[in-house]
C-alpha positions as CSV (number, residue, x, y, z in Angstrom):
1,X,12.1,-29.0,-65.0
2,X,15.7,-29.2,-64.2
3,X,17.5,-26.2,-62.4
4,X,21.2,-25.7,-63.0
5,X,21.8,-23.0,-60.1
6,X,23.4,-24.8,-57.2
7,X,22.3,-24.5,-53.7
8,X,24.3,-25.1,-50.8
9,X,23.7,-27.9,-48.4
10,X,21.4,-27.5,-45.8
11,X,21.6,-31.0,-44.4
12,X,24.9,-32.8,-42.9
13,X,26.7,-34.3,-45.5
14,X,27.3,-37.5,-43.7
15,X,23.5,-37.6,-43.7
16,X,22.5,-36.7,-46.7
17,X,24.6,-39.5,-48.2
18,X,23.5,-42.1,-46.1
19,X,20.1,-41.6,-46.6
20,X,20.2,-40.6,-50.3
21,X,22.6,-44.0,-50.5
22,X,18.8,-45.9,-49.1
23,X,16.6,-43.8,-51.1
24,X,18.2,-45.3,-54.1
25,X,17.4,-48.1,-53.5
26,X,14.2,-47.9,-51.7
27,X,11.1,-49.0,-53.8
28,X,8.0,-49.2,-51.2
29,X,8.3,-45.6,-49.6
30,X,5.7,-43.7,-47.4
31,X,5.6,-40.4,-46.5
32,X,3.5,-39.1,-43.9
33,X,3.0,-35.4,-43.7
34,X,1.5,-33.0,-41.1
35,X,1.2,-28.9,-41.0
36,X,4.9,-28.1,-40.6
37,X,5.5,-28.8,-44.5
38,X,3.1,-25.9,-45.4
39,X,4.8,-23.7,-42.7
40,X,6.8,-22.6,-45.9
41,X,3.5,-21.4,-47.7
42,X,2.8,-19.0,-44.9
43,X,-0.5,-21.1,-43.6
44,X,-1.5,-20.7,-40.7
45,X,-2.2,-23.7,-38.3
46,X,-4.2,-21.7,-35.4
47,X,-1.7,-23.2,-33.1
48,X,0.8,-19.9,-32.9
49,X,-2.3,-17.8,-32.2
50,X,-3.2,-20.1,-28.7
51,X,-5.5,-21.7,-31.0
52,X,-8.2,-19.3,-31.6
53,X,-9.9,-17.7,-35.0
54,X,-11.4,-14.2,-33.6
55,X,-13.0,-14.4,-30.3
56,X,-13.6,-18.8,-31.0
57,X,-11.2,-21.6,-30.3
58,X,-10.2,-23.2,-33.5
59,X,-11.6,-26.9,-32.1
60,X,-14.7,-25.7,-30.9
61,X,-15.9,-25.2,-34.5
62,X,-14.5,-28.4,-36.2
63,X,-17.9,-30.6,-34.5
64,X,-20.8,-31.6,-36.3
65,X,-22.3,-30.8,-33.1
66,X,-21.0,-26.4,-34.0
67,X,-22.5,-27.2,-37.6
68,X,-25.7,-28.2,-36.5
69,X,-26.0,-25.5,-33.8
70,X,-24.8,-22.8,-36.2
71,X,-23.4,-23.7,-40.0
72,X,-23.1,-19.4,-40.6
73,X,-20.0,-19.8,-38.0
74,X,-18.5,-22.6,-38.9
75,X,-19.0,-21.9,-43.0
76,X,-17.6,-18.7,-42.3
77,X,-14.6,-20.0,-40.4
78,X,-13.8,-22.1,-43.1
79,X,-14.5,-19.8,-45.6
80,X,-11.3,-18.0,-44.1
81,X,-9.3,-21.3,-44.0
82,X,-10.1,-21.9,-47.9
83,X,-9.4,-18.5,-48.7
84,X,-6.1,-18.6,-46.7
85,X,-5.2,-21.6,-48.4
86,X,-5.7,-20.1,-51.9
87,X,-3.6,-17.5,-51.5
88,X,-1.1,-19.5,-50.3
89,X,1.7,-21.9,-53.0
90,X,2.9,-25.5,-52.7
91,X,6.6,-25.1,-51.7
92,X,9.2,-26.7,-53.0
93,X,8.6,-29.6,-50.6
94,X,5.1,-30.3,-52.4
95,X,6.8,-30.2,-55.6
96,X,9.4,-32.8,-54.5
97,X,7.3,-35.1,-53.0
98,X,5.1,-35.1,-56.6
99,X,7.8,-35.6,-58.5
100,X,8.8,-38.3,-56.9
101,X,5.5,-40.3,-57.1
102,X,6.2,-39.5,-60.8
103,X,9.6,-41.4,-60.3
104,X,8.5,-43.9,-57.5
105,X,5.1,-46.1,-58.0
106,X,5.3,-47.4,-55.0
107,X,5.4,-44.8,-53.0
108,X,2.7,-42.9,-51.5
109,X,1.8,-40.1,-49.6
110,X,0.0,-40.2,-46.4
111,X,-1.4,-36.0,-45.8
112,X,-3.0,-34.9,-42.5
113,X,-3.0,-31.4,-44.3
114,X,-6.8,-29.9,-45.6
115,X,-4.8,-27.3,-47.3
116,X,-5.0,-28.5,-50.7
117,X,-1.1,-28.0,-52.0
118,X,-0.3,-30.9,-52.5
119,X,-3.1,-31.8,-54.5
120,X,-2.2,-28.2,-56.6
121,X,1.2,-29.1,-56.9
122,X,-0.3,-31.8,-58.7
123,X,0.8,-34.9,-56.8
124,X,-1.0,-37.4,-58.7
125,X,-4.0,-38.4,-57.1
126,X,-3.7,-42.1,-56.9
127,X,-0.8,-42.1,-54.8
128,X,-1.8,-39.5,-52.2
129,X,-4.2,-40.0,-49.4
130,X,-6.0,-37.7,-47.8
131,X,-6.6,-38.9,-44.2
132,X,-8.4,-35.6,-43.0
133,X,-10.1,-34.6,-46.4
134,X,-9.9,-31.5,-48.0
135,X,-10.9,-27.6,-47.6
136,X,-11.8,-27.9,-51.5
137,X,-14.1,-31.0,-51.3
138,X,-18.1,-30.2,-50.1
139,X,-20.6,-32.3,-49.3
140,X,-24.2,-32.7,-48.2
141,X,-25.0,-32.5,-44.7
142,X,-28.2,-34.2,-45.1
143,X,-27.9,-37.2,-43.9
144,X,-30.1,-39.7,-46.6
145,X,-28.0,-37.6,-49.4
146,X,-24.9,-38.9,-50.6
147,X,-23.6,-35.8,-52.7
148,X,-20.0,-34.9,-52.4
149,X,-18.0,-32.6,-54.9
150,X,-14.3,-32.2,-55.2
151,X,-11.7,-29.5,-56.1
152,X,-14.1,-26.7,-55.2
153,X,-12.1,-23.7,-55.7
154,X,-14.6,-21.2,-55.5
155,X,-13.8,-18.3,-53.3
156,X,-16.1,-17.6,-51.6
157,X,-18.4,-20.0,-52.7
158,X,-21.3,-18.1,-51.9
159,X,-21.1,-14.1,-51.9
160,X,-22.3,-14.2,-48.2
161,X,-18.7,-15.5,-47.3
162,X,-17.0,-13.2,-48.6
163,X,-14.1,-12.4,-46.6
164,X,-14.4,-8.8,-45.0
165,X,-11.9,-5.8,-46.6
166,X,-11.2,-2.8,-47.5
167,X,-11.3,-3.4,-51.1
168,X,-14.2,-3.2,-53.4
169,X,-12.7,-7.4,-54.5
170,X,-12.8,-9.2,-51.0
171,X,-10.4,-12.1,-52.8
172,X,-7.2,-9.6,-52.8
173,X,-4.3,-10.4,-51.7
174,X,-4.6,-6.9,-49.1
175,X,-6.9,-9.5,-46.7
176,X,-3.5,-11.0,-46.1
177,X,-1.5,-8.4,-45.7
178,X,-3.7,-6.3,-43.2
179,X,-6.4,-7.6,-40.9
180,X,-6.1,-11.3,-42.2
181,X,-2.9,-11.7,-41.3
182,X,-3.5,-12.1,-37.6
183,X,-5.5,-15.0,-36.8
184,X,-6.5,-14.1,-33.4
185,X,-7.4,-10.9,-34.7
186,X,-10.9,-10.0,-32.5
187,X,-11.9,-6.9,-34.3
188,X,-13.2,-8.2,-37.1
189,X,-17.4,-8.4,-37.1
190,X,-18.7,-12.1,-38.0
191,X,-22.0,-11.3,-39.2
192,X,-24.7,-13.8,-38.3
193,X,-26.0,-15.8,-41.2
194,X,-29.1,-17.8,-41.6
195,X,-29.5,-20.6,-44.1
196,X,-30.6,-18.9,-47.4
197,X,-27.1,-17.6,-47.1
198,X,-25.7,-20.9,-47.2
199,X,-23.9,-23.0,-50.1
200,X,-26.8,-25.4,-50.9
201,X,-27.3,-29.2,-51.9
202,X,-27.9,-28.6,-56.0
203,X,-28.8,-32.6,-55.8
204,X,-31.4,-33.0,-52.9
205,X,-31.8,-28.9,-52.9
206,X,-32.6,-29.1,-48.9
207,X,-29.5,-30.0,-47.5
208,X,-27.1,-27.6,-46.6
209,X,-23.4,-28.1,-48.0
210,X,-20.4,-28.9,-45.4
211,X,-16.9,-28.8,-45.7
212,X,-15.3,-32.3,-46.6
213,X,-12.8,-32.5,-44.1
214,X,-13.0,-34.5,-40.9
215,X,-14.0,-33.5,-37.8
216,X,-13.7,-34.4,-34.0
217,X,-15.4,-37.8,-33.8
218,X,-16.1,-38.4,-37.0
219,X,-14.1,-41.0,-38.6
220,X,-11.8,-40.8,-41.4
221,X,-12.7,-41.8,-45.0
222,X,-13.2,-45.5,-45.6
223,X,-12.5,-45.4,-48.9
224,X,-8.8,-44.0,-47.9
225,X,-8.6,-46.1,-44.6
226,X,-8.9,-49.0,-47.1
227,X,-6.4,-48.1,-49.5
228,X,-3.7,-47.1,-46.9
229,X,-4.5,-50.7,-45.1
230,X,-4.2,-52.3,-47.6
231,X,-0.9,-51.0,-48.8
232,X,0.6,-51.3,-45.4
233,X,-0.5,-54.8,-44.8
234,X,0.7,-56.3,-47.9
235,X,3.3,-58.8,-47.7
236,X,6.1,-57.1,-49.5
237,X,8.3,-55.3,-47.3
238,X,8.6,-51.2,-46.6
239,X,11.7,-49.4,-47.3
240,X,11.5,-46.1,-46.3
241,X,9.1,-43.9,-44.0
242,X,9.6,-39.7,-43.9
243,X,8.0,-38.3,-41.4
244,X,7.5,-34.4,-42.6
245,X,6.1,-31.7,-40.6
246,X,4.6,-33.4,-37.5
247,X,5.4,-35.1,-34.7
248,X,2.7,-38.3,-35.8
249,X,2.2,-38.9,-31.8
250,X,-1.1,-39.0,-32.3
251,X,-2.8,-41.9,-33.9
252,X,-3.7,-43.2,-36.9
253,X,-0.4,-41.5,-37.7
254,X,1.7,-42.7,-35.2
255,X,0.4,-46.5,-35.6
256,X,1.8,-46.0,-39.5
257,X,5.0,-45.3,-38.3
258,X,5.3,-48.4,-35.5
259,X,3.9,-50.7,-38.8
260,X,6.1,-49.5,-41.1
261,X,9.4,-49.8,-38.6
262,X,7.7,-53.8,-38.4
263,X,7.5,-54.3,-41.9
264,X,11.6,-53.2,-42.1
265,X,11.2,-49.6,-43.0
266,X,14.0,-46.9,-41.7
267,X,12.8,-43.7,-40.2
268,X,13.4,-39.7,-41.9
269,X,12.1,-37.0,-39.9
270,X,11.5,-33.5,-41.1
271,X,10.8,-31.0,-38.4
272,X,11.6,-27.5,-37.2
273,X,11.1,-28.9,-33.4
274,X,13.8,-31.4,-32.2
275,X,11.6,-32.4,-30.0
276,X,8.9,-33.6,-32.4
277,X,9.4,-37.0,-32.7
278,X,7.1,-40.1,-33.6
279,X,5.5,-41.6,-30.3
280,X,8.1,-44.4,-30.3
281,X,11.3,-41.9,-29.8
282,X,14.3,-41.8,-32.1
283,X,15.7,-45.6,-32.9
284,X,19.2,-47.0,-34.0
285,X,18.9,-46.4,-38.1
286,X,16.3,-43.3,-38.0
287,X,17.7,-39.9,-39.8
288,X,16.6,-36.3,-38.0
289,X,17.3,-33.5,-40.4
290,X,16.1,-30.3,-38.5
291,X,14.8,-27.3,-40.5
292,X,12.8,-26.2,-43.2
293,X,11.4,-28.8,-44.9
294,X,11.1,-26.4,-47.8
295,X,14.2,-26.4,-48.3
296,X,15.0,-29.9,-46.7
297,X,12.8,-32.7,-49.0
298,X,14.2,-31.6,-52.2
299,X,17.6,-31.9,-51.1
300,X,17.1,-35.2,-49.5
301,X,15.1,-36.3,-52.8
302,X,17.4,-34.8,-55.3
303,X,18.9,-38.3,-56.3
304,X,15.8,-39.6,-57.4
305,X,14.3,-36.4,-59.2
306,X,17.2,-34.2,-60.0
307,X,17.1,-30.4,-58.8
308,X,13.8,-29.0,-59.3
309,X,12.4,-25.6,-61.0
310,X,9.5,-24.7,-58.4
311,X,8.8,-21.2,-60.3
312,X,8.4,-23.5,-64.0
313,X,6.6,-26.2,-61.9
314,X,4.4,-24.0,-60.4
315,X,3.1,-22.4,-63.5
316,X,2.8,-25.9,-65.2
317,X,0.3,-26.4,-62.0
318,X,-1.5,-23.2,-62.3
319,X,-1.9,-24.4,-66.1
320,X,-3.0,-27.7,-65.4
């Protein structure tokens, strides 16, 4: 796991050593992460294309209300988004931040990310909550049916979604080079599709399946809502909270970080924008460390877990 080729620094060393000298000693961390820590893996985040996926703005179709009125759309925009992700690789970042669950018991990972990395970087489960859900998770949309599956790699997971190509295998890796590249991209047809050509319920075998993530106004997952409260509002003190790859001005996220900064906790942020910064601003004792949180995390986390190998990690993943 170890890696003996030395990098240089890409954070201050003044910086480094402060924070790596309260890592060490930190015990209750949290991490809260947001779409800038993928930025590495070359996903997406529909916000560089003015927010739209072909002719459609990216929001519109994240509603029950767009399900209801047409699941073909919205299956097929996520069908891109699952596909996307697939193609895509935890960074070193995801790796770091696993590794040091593995090192830390304590600490635990707050994700607004759908992508799935950090679950395929193998982050162990237990420690990492998924406030949005996940891409790779389906469930019934049927109300009076409770089925839900998760880690649904499938791609496509009906044939109806495949994604459009020019090769014979619409899963290759061309889709990303050409056409799928460019999000915004309006030439590309999006066929109109009824309901037989729809993932379907195999429990209650009338509902149609949905994507598990969460959408505008519905509310997050109770079963995670309860975990995360319950870690944040126990009495023991919090150490340590990094804020990686968004600005967590909107709430829950933002709410984590005021509670945290209550319960004694010193503020890391991780961002490419200076000027995305918790709702509460910069405070006396916060780090900053602009950049590539790629490249960034492990650095910062290298006392706890030693250099990492992302190429062995990532094959142990893929093997797992």
């Amino acid at each position: 796991m170890a890696s003996s080729a030395a990098r240089p620094s890409v954070v201050p060393q003044e910086q480094l050593a402060s924070f790596q000298q309260h890592l060490s000693r930190s015990t209750r961390i949290l991490a809260l992460l947001g779409a800038g820590l993928s930025a590495s893996s070359g996903l997406p985040t529909f916000r560089g294309a003015g927010g739209m996926w072909r002719t459609h703005d990216a929001t519109s179709l994240a509603t029950p209300e767009a399900f209801e009125r047409d699941p073909g759309l919205v299956w097929q925009f996520y069908s891109y988004r699952r596909h996307m992700a697939l193609k895509a690789k935890p960074n070193a970042a995801h790796y770091a931040l696993a590794e040091l669950a593995r090192k830390r018991r304590d600490f635990i990972t707050l994700s607004q990310n759908v992508d799935g990395l950090s679950p395929r970087a193998l982050h162990p489960a237990d420690q990492l909550k998924l406030l949005h859900g996940s891409l790779f998770d389906v469930k019934c949309s049927d109300f009076f049916c409770k089925y839900f599956e998760s880690n649904n790699y499938t791609d496509p997971i009906v044939p109806a979604l495949a994604i459009p190509s020019d090769d014979s295998d619409p899963t290759t890796t061309s889709t990303l080079a050409a056409k799928e590249a460019d999000i915004s991209d309006i030439n590309v047809d999006i066929p109109e599709l009824d309901h037989s050509h729809l993932p379907k319920c195999p429990e209650c075998k009338s509902g149609l399946l949905r994507p598990g993530v969460v959408w505008f106004g519905e509310a997050l997952p109770r079963h995670v809502m309860e975990h995360v409260d319950e870690y944040m509002t126990d009495e023991q003190p919090i150490d340590l909270i990094m804020v990686i790859g968004t600005s967590a001005k909107v709430y829950p996220a933002a709410g984590y970080v005021d509670l945290a900064r209550s319960k004694g906790a010193r503020v890391a942020i991780i961002n490419m924008d200076a000027n995305d910064v918790p709702a509460g601003g910069l405070q006396d004792g916060d780090w900053f460390f602009r950049g590539d949180a790629a490249q960034i995390v492990p650095e910062l986390l290298k006392v706890v877990i030693g250099e990492i190998d992302v190429e062995n990690m990532g094959d142990a993943a893929e093997g797992a």
